[in-house]
C-alpha positions as CSV (number, residue, x, y, z in Angstrom):
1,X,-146.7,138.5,27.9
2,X,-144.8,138.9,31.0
3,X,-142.8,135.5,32.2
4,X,-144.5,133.7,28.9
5,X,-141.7,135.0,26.6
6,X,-138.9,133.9,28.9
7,X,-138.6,130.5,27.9
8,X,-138.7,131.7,24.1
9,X,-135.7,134.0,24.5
10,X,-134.3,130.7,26.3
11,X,-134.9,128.8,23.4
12,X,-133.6,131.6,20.8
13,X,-130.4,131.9,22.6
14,X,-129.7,128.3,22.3
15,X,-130.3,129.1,18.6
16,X,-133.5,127.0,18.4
17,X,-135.4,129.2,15.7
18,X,-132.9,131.6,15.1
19,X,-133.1,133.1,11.6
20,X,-130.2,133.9,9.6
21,X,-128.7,137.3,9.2
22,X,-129.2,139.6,7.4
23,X,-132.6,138.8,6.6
24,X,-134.4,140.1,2.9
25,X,-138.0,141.8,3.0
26,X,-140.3,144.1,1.2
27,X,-142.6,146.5,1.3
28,X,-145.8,146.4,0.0
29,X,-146.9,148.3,-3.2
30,X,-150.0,148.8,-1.6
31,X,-148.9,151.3,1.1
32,X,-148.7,154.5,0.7
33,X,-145.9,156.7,0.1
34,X,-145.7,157.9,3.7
35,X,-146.0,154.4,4.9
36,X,-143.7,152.9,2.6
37,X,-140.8,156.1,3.6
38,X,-141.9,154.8,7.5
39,X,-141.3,151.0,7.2
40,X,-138.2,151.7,5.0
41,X,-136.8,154.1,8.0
42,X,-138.0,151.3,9.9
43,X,-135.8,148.9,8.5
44,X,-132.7,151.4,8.4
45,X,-133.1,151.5,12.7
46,X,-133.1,147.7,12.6
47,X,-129.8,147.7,10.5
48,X,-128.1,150.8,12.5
49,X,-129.3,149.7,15.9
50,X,-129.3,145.9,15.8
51,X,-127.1,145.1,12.8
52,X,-124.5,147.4,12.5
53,X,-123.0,148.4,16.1
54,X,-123.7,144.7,17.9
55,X,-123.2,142.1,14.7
56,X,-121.4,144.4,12.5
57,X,-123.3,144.0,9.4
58,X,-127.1,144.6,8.4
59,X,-129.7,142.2,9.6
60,X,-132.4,143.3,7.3
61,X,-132.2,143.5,3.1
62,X,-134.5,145.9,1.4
63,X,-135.6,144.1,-1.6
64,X,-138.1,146.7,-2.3
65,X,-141.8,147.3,-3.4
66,X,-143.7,143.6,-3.5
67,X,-147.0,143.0,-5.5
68,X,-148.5,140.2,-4.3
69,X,-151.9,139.9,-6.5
70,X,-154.0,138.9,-3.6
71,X,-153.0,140.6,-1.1
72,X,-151.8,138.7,2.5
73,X,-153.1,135.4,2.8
74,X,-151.9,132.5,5.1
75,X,-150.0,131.0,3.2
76,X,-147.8,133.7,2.6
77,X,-146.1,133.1,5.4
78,X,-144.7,129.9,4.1
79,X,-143.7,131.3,0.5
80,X,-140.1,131.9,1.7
81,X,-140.4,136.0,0.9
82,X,-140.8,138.0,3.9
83,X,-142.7,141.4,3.1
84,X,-144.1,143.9,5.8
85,X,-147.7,143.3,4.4
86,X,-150.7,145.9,4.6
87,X,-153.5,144.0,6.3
88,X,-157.0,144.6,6.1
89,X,-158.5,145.0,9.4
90,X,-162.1,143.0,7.7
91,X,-159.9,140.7,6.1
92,X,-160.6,137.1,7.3
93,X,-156.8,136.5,8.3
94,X,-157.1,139.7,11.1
95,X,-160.6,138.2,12.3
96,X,-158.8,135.1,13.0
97,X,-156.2,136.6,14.5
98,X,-158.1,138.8,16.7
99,X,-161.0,136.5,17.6
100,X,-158.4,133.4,18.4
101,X,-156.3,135.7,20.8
102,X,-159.1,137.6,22.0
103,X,-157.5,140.8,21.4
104,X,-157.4,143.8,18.7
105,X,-154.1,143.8,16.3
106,X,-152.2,146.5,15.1
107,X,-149.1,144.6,13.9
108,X,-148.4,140.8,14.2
109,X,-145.0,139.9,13.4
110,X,-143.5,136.4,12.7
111,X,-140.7,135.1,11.2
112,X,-142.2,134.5,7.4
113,X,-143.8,138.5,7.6
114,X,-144.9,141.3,9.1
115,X,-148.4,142.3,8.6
116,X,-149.5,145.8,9.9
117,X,-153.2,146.9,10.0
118,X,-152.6,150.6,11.5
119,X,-152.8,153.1,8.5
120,X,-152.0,156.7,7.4
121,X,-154.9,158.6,6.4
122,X,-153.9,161.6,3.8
123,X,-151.8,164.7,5.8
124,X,-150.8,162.6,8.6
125,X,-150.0,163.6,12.4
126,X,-146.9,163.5,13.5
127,X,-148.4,161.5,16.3
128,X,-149.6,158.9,13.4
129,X,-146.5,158.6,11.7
130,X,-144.6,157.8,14.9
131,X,-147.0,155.1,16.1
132,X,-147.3,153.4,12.4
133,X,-143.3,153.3,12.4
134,X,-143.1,152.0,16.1
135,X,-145.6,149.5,15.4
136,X,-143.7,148.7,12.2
137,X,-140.5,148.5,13.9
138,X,-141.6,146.0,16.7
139,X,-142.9,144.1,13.8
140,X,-139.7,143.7,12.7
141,X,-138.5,142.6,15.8
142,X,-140.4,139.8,16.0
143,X,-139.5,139.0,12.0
144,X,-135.7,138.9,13.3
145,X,-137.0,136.5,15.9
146,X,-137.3,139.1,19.4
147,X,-139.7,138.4,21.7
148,X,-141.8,140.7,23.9
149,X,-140.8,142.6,26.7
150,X,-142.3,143.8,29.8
151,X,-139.8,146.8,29.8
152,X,-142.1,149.7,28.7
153,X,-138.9,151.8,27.2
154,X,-138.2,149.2,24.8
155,X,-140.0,149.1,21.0
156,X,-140.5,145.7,21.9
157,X,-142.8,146.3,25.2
158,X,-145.4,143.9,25.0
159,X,-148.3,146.8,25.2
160,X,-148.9,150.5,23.7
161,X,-145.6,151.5,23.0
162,X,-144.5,154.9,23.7
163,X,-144.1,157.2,20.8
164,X,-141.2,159.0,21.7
165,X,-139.4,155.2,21.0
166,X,-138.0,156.3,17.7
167,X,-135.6,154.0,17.7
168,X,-134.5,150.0,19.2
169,X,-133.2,151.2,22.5
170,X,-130.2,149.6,24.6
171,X,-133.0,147.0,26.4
172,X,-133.8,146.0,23.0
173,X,-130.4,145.7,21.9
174,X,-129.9,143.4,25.3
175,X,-132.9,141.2,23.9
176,X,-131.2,141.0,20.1
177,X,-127.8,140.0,21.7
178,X,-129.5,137.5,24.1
179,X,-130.9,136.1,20.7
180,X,-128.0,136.2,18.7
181,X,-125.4,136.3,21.0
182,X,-123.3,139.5,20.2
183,X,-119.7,139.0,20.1
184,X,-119.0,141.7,22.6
């Protein structure tokens, strides 16, 4: 995204579109075990990195498992209850994401949810687990209202993230305090 997401964090540290803390969200039901133990972890790093050591409480609230009948549509995202969403890469919400940006999604992020299309298979990698987490966890970021980075050791880097980022590293910590101004 490159000099594109500077005047966001601009307008996020001014507290233009700055969500209130701590946020709630959900999982949903229709992940699987691994993938719901992932984004849950996921949402313990954005509370232990982010939250607790910069704001001193949690940014995130795990409300749980979430059954929405229908799975993601669009106007989920106005509905008022954030949930990291299982999307279907054939579903007509990913084709329209994909063919408007002209790119491929594995995650898309916003602040009303999180919809990941990456998914485990049965006896997951390692490697697979790592990358559904990371892409789960810079999900998130953007749900708490982070922008990309160029930095490429930072779980929000803008491109394939490297899977040894197991965590929100100091540069993204520097991004969530440019957002929310940590007191320090």
């Amino acid at each position: 995204m490159g000099g594109r997401g500077l005047p966001l964090v601009a307008a996020l540290a001014l507290g233009a579109c700055t969500p209130d803390l701590p946020r709630n969200i959900h999982v949903d039901a229709t992940f699987s075990a691994d993938e719901v133990e992932l984004a849950e972890e996921a949402i313990r790093q954005a509370n232990d990195r982010l939250g607790v050591p910069l704001l001193g409480h949690a940014v995130l609230v795990d409300n749980g498992l979430y059954t929405d009948a229908d799975g993601f549509h669009y106007d989920d995202f106005g509905d008022d209850v954030g949930v990291i969403y299982a999307l279907d890469s054939k579903s007509a919400e990913y084709t329209w994401l994909a063919d408007t940006n002209d790119r491929d999604y594995q995650g898309y992020g916003t602040l009303g949810d999180v919809l990941v299309t990456v998914r485990l298979g049965p006896n997951p990698t390692d490697a697979q687990r790592a990358h559904f987490r990371q892409v789960v966890m810079h999900e998130l970021g953007h749900y708490l209202g982070l922008p990309h980075t160029s930095d490429h050791d930072a779980v929000m880097y803008s491109g394939s993230g490297r899977l040894e980022l197991d965590t929100y590293t100091s540069k993204d910590q520097a991004a969530f305090c440019l957002v929310y101004g940590c007191g320090g």
